[in-house]
C-alpha positions in Angstrom: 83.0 160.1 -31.2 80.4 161.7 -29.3 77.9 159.1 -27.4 74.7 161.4 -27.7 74.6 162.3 -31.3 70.5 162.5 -31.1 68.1 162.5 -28.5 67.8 158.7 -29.8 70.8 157.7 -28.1 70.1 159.0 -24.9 66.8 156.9 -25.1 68.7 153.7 -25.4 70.9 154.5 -22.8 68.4 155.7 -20.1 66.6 151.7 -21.9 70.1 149.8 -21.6 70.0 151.5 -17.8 66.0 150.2 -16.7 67.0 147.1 -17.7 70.0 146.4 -16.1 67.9 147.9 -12.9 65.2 145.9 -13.2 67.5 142.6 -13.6 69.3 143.8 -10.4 65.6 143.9 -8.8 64.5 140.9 -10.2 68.2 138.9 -9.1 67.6 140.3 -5.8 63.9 139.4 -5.2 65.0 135.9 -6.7 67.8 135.6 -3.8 65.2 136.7 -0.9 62.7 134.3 -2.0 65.0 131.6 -2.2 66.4 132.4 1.0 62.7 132.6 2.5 61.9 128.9 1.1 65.4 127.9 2.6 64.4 129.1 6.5 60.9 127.5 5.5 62.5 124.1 4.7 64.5 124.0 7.7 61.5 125.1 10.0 59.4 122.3 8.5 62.1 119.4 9.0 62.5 121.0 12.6 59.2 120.7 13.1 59.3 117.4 11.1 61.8 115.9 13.9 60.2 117.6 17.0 56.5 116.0 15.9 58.7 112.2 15.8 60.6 113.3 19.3 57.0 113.6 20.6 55.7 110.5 18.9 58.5 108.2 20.2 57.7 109.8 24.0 54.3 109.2 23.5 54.6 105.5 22.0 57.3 105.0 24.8 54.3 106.2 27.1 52.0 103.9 25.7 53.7 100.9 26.2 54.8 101.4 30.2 50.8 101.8 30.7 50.3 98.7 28.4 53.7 96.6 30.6 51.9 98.4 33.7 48.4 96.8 32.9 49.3 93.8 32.7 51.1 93.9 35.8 48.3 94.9 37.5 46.2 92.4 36.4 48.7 89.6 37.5 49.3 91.6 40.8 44.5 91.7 41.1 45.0 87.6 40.7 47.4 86.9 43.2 45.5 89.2 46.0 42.7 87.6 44.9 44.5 84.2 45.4 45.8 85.5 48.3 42.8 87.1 50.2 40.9 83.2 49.4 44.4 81.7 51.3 43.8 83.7 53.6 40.0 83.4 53.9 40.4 79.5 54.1 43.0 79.5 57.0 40.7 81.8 59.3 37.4 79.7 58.4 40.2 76.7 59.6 41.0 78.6 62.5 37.7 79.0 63.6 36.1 76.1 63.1 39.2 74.4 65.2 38.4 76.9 67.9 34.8 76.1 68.0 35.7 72.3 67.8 38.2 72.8 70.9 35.2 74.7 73.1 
């Protein structure tokens, strides 16, 4: 039993051989890719989470200069309430001084 009987043998065996070459190529370029679209995936939902950390500290942002607005505006009307107090008692004060004179 002799393998290479004719040069036609050797052809299918050198065939039989590319093939299962070109399979092992094409498995291994399969796994890389694959493993490329896996680190992708996992950068994107990275990114994905870092993008919502940002949002929440931005929202979170937002509303202490919205709370702090509207503190100021209730702190504007009571110095406003407070500088026509005390505008009132110093016309008093001087109109009982000139009264006293």
């Amino acid at each position: 039993m002799n393998l290479l009987n004719t040069s036609r043998d050797l052809l299918n065996i050198a065939i039989a051989a590319s093939i299962v070459g070109f399979t092992v190529f094409i498995c291994w370029s399969i796994f890389y890719f694959v493993m490329i679209l896996r680190q992708a995936f996992f950068g994107i939902k990275e990114m994905r989470e870092r993008l919502h950390k940002i949002d929440e500290v931005i929202k979170a942002f937002k509303e202490k200069i919205e709370s702090s607005v509207s503190y100021l505006l209730l702190i504007s009307e009571g110095m406003k309430k407070l500088v026509e107090v005390i505008k009132n008692i110093s016309s008093k004060d001087k109109k009982e001084a000139g009264e006293d004179k």
